[in-house]
TITI-823342 format. One record per atom (N, C-alpha, C, O): chain; residue in three letters; x, y negated, z; atom name. Coordinates in nm, 2 decimals, decimal comma, m for minus. Layout:
<atoms>
ATOM A Ala X Y Z CA
...
</atoms>
This chain:
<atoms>
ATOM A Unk 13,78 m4,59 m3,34 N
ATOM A Unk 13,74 m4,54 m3,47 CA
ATOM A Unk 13,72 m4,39 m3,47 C
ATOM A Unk 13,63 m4,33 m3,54 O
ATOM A Unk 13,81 m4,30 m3,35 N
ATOM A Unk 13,75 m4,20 m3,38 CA
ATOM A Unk 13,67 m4,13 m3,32 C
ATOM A Unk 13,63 m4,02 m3,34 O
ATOM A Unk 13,63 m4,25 m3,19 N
ATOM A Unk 13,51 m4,19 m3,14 CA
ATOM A Unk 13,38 m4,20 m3,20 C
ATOM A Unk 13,28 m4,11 m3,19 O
ATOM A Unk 13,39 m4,36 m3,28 N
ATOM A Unk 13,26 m4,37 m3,34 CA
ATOM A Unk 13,22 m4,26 m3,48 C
ATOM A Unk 13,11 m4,22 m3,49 O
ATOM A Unk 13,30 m4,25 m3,55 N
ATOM A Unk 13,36 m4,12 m3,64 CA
ATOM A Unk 13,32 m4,00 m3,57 C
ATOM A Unk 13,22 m3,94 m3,61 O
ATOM A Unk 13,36 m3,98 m3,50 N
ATOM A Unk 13,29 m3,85 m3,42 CA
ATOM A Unk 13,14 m3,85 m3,34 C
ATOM A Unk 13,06 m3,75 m3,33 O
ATOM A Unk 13,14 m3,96 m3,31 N
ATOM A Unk 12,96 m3,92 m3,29 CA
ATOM A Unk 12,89 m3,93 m3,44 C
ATOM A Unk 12,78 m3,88 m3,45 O
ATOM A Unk 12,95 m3,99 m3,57 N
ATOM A Unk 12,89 m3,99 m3,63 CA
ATOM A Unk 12,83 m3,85 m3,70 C
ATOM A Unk 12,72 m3,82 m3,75 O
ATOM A Unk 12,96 m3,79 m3,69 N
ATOM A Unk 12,98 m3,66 m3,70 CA
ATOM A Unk 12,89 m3,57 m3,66 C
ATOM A Unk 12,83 m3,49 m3,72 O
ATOM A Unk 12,89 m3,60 m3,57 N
ATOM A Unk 12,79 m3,53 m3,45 CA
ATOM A Unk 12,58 m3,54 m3,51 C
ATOM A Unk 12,49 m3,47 m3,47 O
ATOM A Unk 12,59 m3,63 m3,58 N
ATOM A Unk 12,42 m3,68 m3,61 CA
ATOM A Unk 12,41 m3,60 m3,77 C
ATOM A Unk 12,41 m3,65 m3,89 O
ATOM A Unk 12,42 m3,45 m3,71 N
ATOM A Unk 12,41 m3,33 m3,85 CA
ATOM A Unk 12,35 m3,21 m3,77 C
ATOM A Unk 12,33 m3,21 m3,65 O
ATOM A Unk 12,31 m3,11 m3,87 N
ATOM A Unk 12,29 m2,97 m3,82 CA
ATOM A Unk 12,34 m2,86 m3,85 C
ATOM A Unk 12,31 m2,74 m3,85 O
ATOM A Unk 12,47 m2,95 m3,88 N
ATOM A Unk 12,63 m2,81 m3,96 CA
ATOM A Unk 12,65 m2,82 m3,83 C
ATOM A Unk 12,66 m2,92 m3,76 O
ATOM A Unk 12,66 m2,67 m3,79 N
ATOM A Unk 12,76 m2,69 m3,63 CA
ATOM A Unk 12,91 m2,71 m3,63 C
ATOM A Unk 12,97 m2,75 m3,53 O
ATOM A Unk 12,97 m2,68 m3,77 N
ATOM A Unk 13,15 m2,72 m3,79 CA
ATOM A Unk 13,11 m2,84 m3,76 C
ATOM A Unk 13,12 m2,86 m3,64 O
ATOM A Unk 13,04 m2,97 m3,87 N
ATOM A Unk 13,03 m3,10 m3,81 CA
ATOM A Unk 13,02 m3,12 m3,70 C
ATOM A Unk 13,10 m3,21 m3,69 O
ATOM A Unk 12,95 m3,10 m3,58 N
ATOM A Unk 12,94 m3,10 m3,44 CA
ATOM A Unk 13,06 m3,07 m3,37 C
ATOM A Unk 13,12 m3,13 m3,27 O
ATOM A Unk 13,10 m2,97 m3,46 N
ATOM A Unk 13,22 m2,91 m3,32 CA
ATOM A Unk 13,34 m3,04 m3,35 C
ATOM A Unk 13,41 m3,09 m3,27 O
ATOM A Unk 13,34 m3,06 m3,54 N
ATOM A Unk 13,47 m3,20 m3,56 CA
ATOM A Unk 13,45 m3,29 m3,49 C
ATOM A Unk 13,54 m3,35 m3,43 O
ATOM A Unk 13,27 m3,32 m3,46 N
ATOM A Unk 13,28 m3,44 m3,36 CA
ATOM A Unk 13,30 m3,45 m3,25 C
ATOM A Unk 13,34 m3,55 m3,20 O
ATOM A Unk 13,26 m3,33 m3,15 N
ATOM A Unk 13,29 m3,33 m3,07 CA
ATOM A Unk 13,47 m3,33 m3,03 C
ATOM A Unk 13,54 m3,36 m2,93 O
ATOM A Unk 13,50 m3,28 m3,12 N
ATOM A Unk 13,66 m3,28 m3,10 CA
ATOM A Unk 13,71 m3,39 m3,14 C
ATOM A Unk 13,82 m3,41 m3,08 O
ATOM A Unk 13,67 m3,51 m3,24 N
ATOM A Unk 13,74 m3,66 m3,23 CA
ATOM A Unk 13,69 m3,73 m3,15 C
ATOM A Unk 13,73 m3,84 m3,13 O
ATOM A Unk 13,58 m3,69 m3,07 N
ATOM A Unk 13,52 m3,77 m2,93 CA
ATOM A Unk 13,68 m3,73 m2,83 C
ATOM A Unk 13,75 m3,82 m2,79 O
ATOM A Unk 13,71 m3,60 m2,81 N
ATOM A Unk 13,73 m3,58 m2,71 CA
ATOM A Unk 13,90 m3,65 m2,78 C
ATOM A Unk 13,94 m3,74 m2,71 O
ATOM A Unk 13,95 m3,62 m2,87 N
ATOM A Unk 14,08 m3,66 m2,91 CA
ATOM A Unk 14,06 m3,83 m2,87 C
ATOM A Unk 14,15 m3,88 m2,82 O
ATOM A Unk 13,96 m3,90 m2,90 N
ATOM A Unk 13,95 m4,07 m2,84 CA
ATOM A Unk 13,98 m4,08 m2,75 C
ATOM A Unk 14,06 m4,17 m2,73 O
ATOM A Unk 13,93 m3,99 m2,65 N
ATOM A Unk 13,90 m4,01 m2,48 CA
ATOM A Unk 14,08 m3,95 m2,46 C
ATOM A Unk 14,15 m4,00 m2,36 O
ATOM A Unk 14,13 m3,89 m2,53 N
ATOM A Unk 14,28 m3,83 m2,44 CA
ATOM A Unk 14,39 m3,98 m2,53 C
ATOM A Unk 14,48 m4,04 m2,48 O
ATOM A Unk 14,34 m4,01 m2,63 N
ATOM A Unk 14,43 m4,10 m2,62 CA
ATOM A Unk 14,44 m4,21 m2,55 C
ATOM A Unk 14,54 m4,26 m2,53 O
ATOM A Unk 14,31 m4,27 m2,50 N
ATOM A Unk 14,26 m4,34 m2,43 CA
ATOM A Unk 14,35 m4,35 m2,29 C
ATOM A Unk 14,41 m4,45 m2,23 O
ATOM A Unk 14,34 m4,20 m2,26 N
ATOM A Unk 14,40 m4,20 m2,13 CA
ATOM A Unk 14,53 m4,19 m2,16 C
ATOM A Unk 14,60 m4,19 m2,05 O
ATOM A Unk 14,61 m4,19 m2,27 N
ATOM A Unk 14,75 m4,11 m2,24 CA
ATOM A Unk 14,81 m4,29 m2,30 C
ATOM A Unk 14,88 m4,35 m2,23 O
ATOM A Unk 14,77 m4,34 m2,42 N
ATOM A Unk 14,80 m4,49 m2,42 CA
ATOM A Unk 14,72 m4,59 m2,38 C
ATOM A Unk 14,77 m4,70 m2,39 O
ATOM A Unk 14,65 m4,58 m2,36 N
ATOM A Unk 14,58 m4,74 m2,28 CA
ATOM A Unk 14,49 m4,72 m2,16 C
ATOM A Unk 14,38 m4,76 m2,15 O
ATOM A Unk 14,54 m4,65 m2,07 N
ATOM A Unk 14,49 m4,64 m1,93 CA
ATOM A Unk 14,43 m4,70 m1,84 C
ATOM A Unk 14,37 m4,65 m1,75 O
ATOM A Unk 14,44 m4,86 m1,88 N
ATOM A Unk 14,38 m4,97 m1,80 CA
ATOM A Unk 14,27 m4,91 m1,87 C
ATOM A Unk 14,19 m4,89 m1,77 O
ATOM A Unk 14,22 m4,89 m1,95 N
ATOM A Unk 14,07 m4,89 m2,05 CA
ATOM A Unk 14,00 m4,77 m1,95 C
ATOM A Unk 13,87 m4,77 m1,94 O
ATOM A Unk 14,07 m4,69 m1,90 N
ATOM A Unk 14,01 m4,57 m1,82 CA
ATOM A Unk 14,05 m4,62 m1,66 C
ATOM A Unk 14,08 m4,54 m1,57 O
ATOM A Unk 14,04 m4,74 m1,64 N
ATOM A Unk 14,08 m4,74 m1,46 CA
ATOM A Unk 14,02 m4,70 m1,33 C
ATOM A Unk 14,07 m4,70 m1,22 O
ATOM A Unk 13,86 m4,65 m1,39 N
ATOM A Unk 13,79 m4,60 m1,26 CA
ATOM A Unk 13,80 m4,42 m1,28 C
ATOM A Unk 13,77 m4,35 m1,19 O
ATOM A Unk 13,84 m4,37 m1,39 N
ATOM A Unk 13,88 m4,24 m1,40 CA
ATOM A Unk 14,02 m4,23 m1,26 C
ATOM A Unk 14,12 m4,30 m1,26 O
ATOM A Unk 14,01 m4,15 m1,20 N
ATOM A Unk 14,06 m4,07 m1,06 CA
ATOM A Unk 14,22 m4,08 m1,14 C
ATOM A Unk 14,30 m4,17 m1,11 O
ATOM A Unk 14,23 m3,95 m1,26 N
ATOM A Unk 14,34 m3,90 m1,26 CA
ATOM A Unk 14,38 m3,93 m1,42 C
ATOM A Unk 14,44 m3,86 m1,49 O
ATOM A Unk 14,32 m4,06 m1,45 N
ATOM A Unk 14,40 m4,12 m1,56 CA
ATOM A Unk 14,55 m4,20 m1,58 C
ATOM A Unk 14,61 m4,22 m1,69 O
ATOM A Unk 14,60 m4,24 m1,42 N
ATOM A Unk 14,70 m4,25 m1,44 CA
ATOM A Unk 14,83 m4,16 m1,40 C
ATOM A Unk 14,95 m4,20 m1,41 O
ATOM A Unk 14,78 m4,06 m1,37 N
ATOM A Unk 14,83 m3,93 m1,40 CA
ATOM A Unk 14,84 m3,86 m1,51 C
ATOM A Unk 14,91 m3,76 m1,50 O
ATOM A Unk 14,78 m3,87 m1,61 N
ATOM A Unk 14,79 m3,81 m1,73 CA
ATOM A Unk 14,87 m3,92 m1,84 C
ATOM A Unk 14,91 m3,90 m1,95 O
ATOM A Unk 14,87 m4,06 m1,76 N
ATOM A Unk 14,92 m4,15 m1,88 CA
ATOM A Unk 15,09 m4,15 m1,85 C
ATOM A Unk 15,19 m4,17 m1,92 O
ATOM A Unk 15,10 m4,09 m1,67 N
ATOM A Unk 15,25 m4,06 m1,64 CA
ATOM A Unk 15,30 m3,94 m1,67 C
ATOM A Unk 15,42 m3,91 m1,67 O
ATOM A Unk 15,22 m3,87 m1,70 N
ATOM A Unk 15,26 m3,76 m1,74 CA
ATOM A Unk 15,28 m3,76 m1,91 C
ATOM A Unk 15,35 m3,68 m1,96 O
ATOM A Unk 15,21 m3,86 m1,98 N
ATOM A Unk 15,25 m3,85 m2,15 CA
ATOM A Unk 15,37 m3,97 m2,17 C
ATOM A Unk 15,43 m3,99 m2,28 O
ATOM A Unk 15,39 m4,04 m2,07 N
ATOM A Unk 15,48 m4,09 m2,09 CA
ATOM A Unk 15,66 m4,03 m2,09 C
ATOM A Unk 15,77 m4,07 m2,15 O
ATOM A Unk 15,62 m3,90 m1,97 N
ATOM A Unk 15,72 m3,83 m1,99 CA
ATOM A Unk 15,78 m3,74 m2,10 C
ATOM A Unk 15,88 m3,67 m2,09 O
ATOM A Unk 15,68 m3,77 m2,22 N
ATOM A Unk 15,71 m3,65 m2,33 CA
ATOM A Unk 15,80 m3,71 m2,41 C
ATOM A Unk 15,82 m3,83 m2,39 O
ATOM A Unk 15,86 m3,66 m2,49 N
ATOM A Unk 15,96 m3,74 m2,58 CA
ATOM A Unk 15,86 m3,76 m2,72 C
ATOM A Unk 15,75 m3,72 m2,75 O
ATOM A Unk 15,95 m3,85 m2,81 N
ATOM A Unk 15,87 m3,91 m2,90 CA
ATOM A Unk 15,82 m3,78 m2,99 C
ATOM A Unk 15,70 m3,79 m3,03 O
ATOM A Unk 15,87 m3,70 m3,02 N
ATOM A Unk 15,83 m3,57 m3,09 CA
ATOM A Unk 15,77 m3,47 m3,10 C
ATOM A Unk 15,74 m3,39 m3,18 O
ATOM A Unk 15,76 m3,50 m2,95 N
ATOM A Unk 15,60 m3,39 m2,85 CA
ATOM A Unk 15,47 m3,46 m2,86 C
ATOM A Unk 15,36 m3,42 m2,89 O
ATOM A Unk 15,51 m3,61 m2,84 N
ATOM A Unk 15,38 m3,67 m2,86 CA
ATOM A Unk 15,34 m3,67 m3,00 C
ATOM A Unk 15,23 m3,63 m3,03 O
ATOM A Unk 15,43 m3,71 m3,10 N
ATOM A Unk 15,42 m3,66 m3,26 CA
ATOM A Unk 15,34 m3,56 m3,27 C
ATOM A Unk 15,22 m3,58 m3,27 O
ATOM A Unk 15,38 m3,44 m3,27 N
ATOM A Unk 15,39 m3,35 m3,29 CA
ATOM A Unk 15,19 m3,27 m3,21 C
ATOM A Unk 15,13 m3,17 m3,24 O
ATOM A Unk 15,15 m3,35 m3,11 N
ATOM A Unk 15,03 m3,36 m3,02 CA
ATOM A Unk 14,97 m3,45 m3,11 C
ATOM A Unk 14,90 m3,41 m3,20 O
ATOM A Unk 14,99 m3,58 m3,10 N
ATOM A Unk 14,86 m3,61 m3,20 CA
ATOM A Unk 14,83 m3,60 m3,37 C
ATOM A Unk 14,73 m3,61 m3,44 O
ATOM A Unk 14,97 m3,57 m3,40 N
ATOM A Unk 14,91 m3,50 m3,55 CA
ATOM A Unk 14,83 m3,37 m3,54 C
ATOM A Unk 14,74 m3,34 m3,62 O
ATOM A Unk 14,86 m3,32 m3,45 N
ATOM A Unk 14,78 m3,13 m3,45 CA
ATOM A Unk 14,62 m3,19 m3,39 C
ATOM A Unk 14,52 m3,16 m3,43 O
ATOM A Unk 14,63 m3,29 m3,28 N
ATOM A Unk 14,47 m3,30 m3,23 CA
ATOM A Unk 14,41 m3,40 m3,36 C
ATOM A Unk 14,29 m3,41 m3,39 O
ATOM A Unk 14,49 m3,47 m3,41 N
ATOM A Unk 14,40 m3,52 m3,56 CA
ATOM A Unk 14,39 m3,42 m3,68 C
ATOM A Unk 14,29 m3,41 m3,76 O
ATOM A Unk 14,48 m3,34 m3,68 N
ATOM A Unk 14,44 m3,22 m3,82 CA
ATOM A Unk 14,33 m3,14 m3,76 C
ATOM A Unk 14,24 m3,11 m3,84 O
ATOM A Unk 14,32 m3,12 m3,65 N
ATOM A Unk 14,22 m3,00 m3,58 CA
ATOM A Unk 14,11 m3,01 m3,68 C
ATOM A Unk 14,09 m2,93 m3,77 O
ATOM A Unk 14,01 m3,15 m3,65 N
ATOM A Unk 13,91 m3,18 m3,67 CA
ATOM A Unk 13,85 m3,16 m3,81 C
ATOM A Unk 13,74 m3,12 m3,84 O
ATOM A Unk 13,95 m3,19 m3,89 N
ATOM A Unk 13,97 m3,20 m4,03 CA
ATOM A Unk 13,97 m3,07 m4,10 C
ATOM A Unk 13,89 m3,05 m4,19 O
ATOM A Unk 14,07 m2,96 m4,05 N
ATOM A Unk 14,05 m2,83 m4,05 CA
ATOM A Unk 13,89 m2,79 m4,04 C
ATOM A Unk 13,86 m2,71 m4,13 O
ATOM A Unk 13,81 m2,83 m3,96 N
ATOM A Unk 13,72 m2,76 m3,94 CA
ATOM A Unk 13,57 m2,78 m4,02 C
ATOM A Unk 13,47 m2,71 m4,03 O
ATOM A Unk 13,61 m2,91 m4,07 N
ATOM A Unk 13,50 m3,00 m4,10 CA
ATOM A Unk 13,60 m3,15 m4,21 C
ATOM A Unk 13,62 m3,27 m4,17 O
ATOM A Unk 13,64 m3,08 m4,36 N
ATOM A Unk 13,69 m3,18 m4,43 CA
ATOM A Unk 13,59 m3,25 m4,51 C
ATOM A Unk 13,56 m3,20 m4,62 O
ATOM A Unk 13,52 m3,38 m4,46 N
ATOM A Unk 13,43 m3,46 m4,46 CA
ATOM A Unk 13,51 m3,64 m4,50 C
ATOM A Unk 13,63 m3,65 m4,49 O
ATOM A Unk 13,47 m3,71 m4,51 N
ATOM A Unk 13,54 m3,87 m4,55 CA
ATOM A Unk 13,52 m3,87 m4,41 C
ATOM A Unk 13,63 m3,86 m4,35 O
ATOM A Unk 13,43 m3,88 m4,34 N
ATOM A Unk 13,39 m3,92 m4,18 CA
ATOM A Unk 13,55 m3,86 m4,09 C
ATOM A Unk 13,63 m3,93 m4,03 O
ATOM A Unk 13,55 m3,71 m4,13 N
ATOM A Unk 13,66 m3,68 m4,05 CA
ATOM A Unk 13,81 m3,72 m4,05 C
ATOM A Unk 13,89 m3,74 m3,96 O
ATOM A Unk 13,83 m3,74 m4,22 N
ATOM A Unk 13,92 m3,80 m4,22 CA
ATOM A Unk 13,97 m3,91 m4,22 C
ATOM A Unk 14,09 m3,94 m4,20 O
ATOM A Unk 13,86 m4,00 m4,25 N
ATOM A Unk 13,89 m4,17 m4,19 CA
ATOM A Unk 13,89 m4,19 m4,05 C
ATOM A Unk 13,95 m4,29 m4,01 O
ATOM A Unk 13,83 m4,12 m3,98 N
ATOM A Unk 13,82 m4,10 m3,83 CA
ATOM A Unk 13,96 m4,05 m3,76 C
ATOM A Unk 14,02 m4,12 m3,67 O
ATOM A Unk 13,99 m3,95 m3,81 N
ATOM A Unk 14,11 m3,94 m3,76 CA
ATOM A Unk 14,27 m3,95 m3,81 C
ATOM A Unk 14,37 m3,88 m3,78 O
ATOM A Unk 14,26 m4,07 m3,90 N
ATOM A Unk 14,37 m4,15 m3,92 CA
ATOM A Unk 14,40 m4,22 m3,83 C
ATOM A Unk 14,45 m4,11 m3,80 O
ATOM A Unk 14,43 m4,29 m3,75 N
ATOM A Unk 14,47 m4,39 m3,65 CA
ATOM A Unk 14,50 m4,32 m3,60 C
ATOM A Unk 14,63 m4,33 m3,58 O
ATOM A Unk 14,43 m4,15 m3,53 N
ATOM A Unk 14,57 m4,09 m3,45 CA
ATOM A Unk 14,63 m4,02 m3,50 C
ATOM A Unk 14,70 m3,95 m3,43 O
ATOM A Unk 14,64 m3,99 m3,64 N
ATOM A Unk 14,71 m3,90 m3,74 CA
ATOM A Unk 14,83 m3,99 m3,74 C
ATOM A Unk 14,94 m3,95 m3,71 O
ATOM A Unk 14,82 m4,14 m3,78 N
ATOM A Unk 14,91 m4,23 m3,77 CA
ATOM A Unk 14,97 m4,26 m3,65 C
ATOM A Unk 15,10 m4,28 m3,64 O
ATOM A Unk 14,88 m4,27 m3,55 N
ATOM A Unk 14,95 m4,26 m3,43 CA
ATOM A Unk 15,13 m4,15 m3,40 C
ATOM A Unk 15,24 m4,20 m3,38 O
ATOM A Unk 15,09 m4,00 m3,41 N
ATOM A Unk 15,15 m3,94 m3,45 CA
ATOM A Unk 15,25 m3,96 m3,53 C
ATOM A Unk 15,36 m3,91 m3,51 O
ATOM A Unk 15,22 m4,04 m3,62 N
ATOM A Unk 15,38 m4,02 m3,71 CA
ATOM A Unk 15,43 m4,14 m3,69 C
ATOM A Unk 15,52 m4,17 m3,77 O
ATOM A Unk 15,39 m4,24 m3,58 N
ATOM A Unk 15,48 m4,35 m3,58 CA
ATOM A Unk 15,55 m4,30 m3,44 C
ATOM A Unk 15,63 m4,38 m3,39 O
ATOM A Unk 15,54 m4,18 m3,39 N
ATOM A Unk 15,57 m4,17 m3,26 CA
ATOM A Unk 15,70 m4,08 m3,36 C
ATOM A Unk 15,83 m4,08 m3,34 O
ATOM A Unk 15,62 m4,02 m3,47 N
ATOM A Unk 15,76 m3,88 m3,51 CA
ATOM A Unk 15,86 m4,00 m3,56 C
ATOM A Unk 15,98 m4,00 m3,56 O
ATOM A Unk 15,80 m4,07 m3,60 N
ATOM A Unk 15,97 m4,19 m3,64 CA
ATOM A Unk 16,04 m4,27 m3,54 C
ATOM A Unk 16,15 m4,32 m3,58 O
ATOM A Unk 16,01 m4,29 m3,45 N
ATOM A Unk 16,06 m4,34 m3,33 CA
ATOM A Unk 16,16 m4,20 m3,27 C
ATOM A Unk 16,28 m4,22 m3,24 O
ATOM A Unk 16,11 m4,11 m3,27 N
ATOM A Unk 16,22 m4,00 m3,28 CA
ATOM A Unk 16,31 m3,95 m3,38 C
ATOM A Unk 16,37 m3,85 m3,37 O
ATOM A Unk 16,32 m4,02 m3,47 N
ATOM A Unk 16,45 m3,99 m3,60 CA
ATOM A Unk 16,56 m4,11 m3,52 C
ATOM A Unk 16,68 m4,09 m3,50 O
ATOM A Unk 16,51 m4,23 m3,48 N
ATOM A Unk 16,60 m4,35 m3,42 CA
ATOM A Unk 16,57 m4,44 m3,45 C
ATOM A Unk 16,46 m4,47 m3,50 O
ATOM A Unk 16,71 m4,54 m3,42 N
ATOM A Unk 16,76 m4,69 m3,49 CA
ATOM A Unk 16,76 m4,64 m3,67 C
ATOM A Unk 16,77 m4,52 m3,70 O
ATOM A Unk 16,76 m4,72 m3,74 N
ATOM A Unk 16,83 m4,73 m3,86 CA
ATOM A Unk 16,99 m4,82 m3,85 C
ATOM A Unk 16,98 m4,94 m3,80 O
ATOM A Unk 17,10 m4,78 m3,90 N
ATOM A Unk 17,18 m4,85 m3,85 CA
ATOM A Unk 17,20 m4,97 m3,95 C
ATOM A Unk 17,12 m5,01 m4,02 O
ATOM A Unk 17,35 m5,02 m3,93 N
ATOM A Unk 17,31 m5,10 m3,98 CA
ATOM A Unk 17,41 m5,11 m4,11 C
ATOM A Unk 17,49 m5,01 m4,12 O
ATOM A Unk 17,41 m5,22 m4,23 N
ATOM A Unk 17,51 m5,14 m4,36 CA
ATOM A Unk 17,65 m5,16 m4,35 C
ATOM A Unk 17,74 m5,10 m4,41 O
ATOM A Unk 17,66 m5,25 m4,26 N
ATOM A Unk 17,85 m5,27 m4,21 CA
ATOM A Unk 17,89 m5,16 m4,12 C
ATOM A Unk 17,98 m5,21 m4,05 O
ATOM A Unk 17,87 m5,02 m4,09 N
ATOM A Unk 17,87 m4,96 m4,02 CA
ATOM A Unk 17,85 m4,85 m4,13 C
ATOM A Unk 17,95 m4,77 m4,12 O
ATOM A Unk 17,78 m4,83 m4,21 N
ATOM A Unk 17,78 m4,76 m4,33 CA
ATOM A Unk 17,88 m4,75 m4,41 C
ATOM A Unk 17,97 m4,67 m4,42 O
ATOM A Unk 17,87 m4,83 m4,45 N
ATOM A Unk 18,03 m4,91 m4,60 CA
ATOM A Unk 18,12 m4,90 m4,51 C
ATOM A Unk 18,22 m4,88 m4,58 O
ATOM A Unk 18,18 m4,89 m4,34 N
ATOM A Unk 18,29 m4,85 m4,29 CA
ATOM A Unk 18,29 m4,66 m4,28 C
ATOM A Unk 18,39 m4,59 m4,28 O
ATOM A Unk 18,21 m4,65 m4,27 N
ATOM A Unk 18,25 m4,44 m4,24 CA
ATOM A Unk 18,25 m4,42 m4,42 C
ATOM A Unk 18,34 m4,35 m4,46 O
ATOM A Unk 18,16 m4,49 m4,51 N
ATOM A Unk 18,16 m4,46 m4,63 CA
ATOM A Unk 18,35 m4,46 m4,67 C
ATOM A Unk 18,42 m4,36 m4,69 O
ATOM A Unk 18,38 m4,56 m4,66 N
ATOM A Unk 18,51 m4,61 m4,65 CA
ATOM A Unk 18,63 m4,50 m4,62 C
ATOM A Unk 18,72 m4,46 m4,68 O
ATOM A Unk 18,61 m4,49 m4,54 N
ATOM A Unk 18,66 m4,41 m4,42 CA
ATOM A Unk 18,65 m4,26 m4,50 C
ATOM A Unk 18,76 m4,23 m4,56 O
ATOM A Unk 18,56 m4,18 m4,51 N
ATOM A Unk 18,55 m4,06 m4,56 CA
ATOM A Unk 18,64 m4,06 m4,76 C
ATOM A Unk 18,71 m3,97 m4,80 O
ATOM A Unk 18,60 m4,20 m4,83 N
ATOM A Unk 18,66 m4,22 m4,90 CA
ATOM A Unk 18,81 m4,20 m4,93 C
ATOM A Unk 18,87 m4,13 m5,02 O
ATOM A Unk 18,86 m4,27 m4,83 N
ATOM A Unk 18,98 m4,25 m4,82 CA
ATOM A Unk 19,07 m4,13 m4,75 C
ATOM A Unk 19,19 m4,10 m4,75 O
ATOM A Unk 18,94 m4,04 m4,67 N
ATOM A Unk 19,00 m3,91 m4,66 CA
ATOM A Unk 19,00 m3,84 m4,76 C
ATOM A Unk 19,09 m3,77 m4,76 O
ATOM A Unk 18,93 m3,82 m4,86 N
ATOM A Unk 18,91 m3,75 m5,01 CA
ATOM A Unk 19,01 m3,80 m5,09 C
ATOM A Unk 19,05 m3,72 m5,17 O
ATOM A Unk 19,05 m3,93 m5,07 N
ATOM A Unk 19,18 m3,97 m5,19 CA
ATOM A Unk 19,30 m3,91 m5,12 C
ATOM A Unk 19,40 m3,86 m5,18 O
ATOM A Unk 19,30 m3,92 m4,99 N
ATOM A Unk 19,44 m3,84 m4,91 CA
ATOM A Unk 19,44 m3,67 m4,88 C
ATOM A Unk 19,52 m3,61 m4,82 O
ATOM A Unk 19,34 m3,61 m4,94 N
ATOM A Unk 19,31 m3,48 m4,99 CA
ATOM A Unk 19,36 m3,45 m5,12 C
ATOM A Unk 19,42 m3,35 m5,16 O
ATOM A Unk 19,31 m3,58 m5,18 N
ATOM A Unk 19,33 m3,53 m5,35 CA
ATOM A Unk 19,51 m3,53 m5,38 C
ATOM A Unk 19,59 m3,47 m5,46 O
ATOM A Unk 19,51 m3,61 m5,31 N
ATOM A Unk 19,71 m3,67 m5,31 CA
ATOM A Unk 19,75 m3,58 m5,26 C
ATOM A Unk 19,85 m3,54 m5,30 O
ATOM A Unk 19,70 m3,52 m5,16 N
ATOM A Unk 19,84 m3,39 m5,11 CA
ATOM A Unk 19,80 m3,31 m5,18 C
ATOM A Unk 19,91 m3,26 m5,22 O
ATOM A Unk 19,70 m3,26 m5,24 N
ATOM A Unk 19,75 m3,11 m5,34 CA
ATOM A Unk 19,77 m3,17 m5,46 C
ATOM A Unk 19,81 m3,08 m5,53 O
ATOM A Unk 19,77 m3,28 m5,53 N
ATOM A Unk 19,88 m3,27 m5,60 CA
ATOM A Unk 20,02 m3,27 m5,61 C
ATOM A Unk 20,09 m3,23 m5,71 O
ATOM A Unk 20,06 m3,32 m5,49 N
ATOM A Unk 20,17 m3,31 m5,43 CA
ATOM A Unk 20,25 m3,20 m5,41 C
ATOM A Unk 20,37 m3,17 m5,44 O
ATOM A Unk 20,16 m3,15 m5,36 N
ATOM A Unk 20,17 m2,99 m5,30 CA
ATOM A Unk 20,22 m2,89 m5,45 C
ATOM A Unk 20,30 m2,80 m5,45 O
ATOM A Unk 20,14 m2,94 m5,55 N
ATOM A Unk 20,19 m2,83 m5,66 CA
ATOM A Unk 20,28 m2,85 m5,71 C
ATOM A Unk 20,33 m2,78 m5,79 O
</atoms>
């Protein structure tokens, strides 16, 4: 989507337009290589770049395709740009939620809830005690 978005982009004589498309062309082609690699198999040093984004943690990669999907958008806020570069805008933030964690679970909750509970009632008991 955001390659075709970006050439679409590209069939104008705004040069911002050109430059958005050329930049969700190029943002297609790096996700290409950094998640679906087999799709780039006769590229040399694609599986080097997909070993190397594998090594990032979930919040670098976050934090990388939300900024190469705002880029475009910044330069050229058009419907083209921004329907274009949702999927890796989203990409992005399913990666930044994978780095918050697990959600736990509620029996595990209701016991620290519990727990903290009854340190506050054995707080509140010693100082009245205490006076």
């Amino acid at each position: 989507a955001c390659a075709f978005a970006g050439l679409w982009n590209c069939v104008t004589i705004n040069p911002l337009n050109i430059a958005a498309g050329v930049w969700m062309m190029l943002n297609a082609f790096v996700l290409f290589l950094c998640e679906a690699p087999f799709c780039c198999q006769f590229i040399e040093f694609a599986n080097a770049v997909s070993a190397k984004a594998d090594k990032l943690r979930p919040w670098q990669k976050a934090a990388f395709y939300c900024g190469m999907a705002v880029f475009p958008v910044v330069l050229s806020l058009t419907l083209t740009t921004l329907f274009g570069n949702a999927i890796a805008f989203a990409t992005g933030v399913l990666y930044g939620l994978s780095a918050l964690g697990k959600k736990g679970d509620a029996i595990s909750y209701a016991r620290i809830h519990q727990q903290q509970k009854q340190m506050d009632e054995e707080k509140l008991t010693g100082t009245l005690e205490g006076q």
